[in-house]
C-alpha positions as CSV (number, residue, x, y, z in Angstrom):
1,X,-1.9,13.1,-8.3
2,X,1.8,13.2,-9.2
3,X,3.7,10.2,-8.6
4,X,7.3,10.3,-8.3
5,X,9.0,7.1,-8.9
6,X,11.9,7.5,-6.5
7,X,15.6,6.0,-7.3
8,X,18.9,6.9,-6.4
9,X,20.4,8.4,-3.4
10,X,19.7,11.2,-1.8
11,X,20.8,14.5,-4.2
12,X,18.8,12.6,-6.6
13,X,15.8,11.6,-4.1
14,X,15.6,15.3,-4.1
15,X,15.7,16.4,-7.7
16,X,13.0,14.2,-8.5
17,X,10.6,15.6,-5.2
18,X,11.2,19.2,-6.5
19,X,9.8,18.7,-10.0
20,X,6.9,16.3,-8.3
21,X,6.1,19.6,-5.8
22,X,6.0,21.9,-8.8
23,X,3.5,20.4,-10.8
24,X,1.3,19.3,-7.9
25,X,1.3,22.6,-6.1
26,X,0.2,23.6,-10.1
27,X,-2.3,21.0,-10.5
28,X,-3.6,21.5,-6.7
29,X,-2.7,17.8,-6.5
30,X,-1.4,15.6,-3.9
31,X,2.3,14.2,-4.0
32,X,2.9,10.0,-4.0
33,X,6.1,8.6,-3.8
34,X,6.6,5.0,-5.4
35,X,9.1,3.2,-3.6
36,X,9.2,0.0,-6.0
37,X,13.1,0.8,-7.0
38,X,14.4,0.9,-3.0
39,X,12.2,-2.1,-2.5
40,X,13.9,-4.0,-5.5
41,X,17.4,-3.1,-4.8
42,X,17.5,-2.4,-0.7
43,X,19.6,-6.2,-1.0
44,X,21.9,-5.8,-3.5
45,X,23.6,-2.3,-2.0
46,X,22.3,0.0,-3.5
47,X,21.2,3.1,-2.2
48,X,18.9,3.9,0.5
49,X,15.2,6.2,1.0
50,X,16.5,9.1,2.4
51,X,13.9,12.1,2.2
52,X,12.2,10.9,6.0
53,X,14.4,13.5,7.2
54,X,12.5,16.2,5.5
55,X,8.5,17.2,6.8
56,X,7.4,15.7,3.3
57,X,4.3,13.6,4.6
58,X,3.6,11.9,1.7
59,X,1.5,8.5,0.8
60,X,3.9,6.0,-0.4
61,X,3.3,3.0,-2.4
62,X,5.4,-0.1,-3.5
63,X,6.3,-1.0,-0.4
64,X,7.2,-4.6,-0.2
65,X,5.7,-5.4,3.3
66,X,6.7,-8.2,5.4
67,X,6.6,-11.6,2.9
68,X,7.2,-9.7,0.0
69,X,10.3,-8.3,1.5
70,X,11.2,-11.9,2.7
71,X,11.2,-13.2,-0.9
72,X,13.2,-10.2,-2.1
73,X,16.0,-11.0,-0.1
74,X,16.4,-14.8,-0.9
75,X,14.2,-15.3,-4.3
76,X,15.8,-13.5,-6.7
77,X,13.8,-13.9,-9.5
78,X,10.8,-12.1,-7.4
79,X,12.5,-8.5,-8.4
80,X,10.4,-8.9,-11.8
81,X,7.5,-10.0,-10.5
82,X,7.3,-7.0,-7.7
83,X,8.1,-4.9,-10.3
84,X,5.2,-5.6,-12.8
85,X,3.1,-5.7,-9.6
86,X,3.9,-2.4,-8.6
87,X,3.5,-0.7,-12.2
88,X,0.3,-2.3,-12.1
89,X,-0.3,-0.2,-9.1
90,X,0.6,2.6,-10.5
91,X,-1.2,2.6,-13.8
92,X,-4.7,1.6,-11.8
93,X,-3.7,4.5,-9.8
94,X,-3.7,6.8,-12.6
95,X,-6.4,6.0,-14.0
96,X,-7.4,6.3,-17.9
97,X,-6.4,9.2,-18.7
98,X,-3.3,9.4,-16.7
99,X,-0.1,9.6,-18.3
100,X,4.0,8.7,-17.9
101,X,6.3,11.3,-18.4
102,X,9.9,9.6,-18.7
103,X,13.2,11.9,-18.9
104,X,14.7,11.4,-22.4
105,X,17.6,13.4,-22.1
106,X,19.6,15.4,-19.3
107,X,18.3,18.5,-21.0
108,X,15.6,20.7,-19.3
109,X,12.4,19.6,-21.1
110,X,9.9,22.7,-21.2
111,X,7.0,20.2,-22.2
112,X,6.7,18.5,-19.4
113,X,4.7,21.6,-17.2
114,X,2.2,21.2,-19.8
115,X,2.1,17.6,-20.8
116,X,1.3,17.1,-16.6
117,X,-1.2,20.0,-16.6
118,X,-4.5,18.9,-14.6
119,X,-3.7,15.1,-15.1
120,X,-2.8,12.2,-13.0
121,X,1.6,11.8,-13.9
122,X,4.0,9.5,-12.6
123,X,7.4,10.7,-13.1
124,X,10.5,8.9,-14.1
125,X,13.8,10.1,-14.8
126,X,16.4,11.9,-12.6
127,X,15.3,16.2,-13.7
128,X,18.2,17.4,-12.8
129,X,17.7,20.9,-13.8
130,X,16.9,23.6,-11.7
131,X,14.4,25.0,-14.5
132,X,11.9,22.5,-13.4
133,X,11.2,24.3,-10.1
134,X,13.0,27.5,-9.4
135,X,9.7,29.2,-9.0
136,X,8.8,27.6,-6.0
137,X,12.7,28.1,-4.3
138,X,11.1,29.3,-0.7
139,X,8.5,26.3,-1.1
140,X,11.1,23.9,-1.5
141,X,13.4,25.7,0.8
142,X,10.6,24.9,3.5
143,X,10.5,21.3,2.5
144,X,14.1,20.6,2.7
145,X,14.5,21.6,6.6
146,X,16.7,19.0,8.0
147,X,14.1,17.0,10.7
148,X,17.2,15.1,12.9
149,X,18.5,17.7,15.8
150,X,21.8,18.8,15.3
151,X,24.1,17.2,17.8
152,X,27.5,16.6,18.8
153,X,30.4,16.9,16.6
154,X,28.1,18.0,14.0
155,X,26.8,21.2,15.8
156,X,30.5,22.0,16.7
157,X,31.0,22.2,13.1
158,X,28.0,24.1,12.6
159,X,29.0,26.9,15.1
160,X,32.5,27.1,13.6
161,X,31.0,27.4,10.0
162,X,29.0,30.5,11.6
163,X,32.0,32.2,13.7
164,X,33.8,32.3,10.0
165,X,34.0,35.5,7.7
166,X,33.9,33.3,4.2
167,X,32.8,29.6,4.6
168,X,33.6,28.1,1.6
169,X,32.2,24.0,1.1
170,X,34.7,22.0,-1.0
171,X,33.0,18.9,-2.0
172,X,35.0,16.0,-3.3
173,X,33.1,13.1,-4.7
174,X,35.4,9.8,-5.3
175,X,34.4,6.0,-4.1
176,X,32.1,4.9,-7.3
177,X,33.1,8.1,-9.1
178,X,36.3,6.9,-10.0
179,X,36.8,5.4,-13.5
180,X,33.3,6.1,-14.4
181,X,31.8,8.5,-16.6
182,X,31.6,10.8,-13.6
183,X,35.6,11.3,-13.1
184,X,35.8,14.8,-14.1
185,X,37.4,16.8,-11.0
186,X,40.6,16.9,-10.5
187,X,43.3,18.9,-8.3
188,X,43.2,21.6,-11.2
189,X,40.1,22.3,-11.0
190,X,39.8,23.0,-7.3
191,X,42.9,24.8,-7.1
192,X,41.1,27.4,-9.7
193,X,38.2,27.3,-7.8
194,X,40.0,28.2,-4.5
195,X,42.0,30.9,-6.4
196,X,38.9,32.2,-8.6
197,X,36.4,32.4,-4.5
198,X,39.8,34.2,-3.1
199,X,40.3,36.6,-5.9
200,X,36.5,38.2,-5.6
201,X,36.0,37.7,-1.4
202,X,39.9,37.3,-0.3
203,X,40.9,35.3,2.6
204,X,38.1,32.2,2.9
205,X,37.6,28.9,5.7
206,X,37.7,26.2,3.8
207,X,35.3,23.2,5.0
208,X,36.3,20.6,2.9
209,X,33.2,17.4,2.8
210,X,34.4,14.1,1.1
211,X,33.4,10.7,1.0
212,X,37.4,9.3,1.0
213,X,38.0,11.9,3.4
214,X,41.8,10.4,3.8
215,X,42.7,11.0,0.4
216,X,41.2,14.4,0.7
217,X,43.4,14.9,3.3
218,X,46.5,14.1,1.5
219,X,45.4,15.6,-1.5
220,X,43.5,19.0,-1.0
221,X,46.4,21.8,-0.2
222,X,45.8,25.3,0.2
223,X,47.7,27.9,2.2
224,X,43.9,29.1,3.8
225,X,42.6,27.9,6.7
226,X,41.1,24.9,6.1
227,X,38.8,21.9,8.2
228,X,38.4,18.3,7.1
229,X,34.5,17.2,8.1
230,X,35.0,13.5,9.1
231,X,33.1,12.8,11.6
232,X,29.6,11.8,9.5
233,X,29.3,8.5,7.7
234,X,27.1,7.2,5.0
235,X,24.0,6.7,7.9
236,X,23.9,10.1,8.4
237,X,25.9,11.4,5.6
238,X,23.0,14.0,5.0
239,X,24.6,16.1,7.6
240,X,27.5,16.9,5.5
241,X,24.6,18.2,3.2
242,X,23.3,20.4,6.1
243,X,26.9,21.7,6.9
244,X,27.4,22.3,3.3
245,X,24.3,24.7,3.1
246,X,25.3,26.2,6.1
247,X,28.6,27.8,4.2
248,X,28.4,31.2,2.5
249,X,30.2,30.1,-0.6
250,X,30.7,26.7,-2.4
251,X,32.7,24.4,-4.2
252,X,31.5,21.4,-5.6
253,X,31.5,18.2,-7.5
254,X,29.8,17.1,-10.4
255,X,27.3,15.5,-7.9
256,X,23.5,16.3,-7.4
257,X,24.8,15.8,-3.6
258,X,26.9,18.9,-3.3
259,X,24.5,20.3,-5.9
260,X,22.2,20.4,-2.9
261,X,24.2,21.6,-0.3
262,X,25.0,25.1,-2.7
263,X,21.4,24.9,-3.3
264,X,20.2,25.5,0.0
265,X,22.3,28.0,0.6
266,X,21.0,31.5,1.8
267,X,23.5,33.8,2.2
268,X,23.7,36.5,0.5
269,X,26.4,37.2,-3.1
270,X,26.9,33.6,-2.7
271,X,29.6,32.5,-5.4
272,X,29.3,28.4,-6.3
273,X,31.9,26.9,-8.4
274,X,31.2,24.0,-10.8
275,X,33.2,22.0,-13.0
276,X,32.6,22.9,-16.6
277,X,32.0,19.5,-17.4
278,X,29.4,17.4,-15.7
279,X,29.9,14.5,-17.2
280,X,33.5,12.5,-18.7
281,X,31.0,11.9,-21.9
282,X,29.8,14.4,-24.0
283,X,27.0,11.9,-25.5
284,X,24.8,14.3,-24.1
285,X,24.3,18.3,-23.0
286,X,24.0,18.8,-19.4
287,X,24.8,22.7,-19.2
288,X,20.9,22.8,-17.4
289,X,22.1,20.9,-14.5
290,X,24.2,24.4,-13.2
291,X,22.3,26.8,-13.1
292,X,22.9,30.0,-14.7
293,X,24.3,32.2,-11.9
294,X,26.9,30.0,-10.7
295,X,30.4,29.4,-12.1
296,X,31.6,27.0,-14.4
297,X,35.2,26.3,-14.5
């Protein structure tokens, strides 16, 4: 078995499910997700489970159930206690000769195929590299079909994004960005991105996806045609990702959300932009998270 210890939201919820589907499907293995982290944190706002709207169908375990989810929310000091409960699970689970592979580093780590090969692995860490599981890009491209029928404002969108010659998905990331580590895109860089998409395909749509879409509004000039998406909020905030994917070219953040959305993109000659700079920090490398045919400027 490979057990994904899931964390995060949902670009990262996703990062961690690919690298879990390209060992099993290589150790002919089933697929658990350990669900100890949402469990833990689902009181104290963090973020929320979000891959039941892909056709995953896997076992989960770690789930707090009805008293244990009782004395999460008003007995604080039960975090602990669930949590050595649930790593107890998980090493039973295992078995003796299972083993924990932990990400050291945001580097692509070309031991782990072989550390996990024909053994029992739980996974921890965030593998955001797509070296961990481009083989299996149709494979996962199955996995990640959106589940919720697309309604409403959202399929109004998703007919305009069709009707247009160059879709291009702007993605600006802000909210707990800002004054963090992750503060790294700026106007300048998607003026040059806008400039750099125009100078190879010409006139492009832009589709512009934010999550302070006013100050996206005020901010984001351009003298293409361009459409604010504002109609989704964080409860169904994975539609922006399915409207991203939908676009022929993209634009995006240092964020494994907008990652995603370029990701999932099938249209042919697609160009994706990324920032040079994934991080404020350069403590560590994290030239694997872009992969190597998109842009970096």
């Amino acid at each position: 078995m490979i057990i994904a210890h899931l964390t995060d939201g949902l670009g990262n919820q996703m990062f961690q499910y690919a690298l879990a589907k390209a060992l099993a499907l290589k150790n002919n293995t089933e697929i658990i997700f350990d669900m100890s982290w949402y469990e833990i944190n689902k009181y104290r706002g963090r973020r929320l489970y979000q891959l039941d709207i892909f056709p995953l169908n896997c076992k989960k375990i770690n789930e707090a159930g009805k008293y244990w989810d009782w004395a999460l929310k008003h007995l604080h000091f039960t975090r602990n206690i669930f949590r050595h409960k649930s790593q107890s699970k998980i090493r039973s689970l295992l078995g003796p000769s299972g083993i924990s592979i932990k990400e050291k580093t945001p580097v692509y780590d070309d031991t782990v195929p072989e550390q996990a090969k024909n053994k029992n692995v739980c996974l921890t860490g965030y593998w955001q590299s797509e070296k961990y599981f481009s083989s299996i890009r149709q494979e996962l491209l199955a996995d990640f079909q959106f589940l919720p029928e697309l309604v409403g404002k959202n399929l109004t969108v998703s007919q305009r994004i069709k009707s247009c010659a160059n879709p291009v998905a702007l993605h600006v990331r802000r909210g707990d960005y800002l004054a963090t580590n992750f503060d790294v895109c700026g106007l300048d860089y998607y003026q040059r991105a806008v400039e750099y998409i125009t100078g190879k395909v010409g006139d492009i749509q832009l589709f512009v996806f934010s999550n302070d879409i006013g100050w996206a509004k005020e901010n984001i000039k351009t003298n293409q045609e361009i459409y604010f998406v504002d109609n989704n909020s964080e409860d169904n905030g994975y539609e922006d990702m399915r409207l991203m994917s939908l676009c022929r070219h993209h634009i995006i953040a240092n964020s494994s959300f907008s990652w995603w959305g370029a990701w999932l993109g099938v249209a042919e000659n697609k160009i994706v932009v990324a920032p040079k700079r994934w991080m404020v920090s350069e403590q560590y490398s994290y030239d694997d998270v872009v992969p190597s045919g998109w842009i970096r400027l």
